[in-house]
C-alpha positions in Angstrom: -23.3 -27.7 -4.0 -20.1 -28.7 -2.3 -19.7 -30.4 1.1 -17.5 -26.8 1.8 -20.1 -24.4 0.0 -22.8 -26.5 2.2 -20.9 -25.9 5.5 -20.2 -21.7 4.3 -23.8 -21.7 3.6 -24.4 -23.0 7.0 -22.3 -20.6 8.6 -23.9 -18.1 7.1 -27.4 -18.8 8.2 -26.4 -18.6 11.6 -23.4 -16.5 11.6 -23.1 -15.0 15.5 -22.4 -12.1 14.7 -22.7 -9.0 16.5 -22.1 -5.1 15.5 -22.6 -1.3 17.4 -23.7 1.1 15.1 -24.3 4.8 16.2 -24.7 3.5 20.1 -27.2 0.6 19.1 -26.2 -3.4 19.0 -27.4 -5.5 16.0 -27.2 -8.6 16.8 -27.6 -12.1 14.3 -27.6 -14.4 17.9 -30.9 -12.8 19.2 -32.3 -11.6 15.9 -34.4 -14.3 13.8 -34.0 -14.7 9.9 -36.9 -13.0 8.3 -35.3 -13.6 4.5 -32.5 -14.8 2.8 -30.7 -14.1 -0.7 -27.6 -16.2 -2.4 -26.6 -13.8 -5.2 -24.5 -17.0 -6.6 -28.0 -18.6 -6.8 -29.5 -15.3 -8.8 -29.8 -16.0 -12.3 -28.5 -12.3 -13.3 -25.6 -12.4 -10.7 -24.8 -15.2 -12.8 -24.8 -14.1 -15.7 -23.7 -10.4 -14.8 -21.8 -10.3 -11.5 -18.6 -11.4 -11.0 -17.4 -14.8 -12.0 -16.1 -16.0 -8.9 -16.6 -19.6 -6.8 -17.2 -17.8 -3.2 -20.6 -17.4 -1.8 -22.3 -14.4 -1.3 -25.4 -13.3 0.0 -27.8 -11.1 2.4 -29.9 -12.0 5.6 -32.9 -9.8 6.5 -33.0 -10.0 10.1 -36.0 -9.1 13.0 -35.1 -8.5 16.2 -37.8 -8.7 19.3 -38.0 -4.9 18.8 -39.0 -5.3 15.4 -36.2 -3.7 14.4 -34.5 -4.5 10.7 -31.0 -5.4 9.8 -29.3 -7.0 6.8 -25.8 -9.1 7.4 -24.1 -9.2 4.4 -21.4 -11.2 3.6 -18.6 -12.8 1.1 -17.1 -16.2 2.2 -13.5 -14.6 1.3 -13.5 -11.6 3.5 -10.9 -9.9 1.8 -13.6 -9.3 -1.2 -16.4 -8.0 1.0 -15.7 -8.3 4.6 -19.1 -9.1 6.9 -21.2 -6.2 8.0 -24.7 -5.3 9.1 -26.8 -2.8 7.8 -30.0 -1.1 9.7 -32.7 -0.9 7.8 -36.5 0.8 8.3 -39.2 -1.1 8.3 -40.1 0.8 4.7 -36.5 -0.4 3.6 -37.0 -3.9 4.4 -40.2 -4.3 2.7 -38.4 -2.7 -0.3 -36.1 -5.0 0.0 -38.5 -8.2 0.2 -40.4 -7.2 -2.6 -36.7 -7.2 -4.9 -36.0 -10.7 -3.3 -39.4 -12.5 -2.2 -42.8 -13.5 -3.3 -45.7 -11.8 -1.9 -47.1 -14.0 0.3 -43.5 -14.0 2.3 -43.8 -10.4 2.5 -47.5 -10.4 3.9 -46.8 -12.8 6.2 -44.0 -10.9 7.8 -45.4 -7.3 7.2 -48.8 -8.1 7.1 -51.7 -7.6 4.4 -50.4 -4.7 1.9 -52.8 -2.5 0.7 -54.3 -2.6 -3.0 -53.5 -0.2 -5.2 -55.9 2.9 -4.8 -57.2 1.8 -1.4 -56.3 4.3 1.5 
């Protein structure tokens, strides 16, 4: 990786950023980083997604509310500009289980229950 892709990456991780959607502030500053994803690190954006040298990526968020949020972004904003997305609690395990290994899930979420067991 780059000295520039290093410092984007950077950026990334702790972007300040800040968005109101329907009345309610989502907020990377006071939020922590629950997960992360670097689609130019994902073998099938690689081979399938588009062929271009910019980085792109998700962060799951957790605010002290326990509130969900994704800020997604594209280094050139003119591809994908930045945004935030709210997400359920339901939608953010969904999303962990595409992007994480188990244990990272269950140690955010807690123990999942087994198949079967109610």
């Amino acid at each position: 990786m780059t000295v520039v892709a290093r410092r984007m990456r950077d950026r990334h991780r702790n972007p300040n950023f800040r968005k109101i959607i329907g009345g309610i502030a989502y907020d990377t500053e006071t939020a922590s980083v629950i997960a992360e994803q670097w689609y130019d690190e994902d073998i099938d954006y690689q081979i399938s997604g588009p062929q271009h040298p910019y980085d792109v990526g998700e962060v799951l968020y957790q605010n002290k509310w326990d509130q969900y949020f994704l800020y997604c972004f594209c280094e050139a904003n003119d591809i994908m500009p930045e945004e935030i997305r709210p997400l359920t609690r339901e939608e953010a395990i969904a999303w962990m289980e595409k992007h994480c290994p188990t244990e990272m899930i269950e140690d955010v979420f807690g123990k999942m229950k087994e198949a079967g067991e109610t």
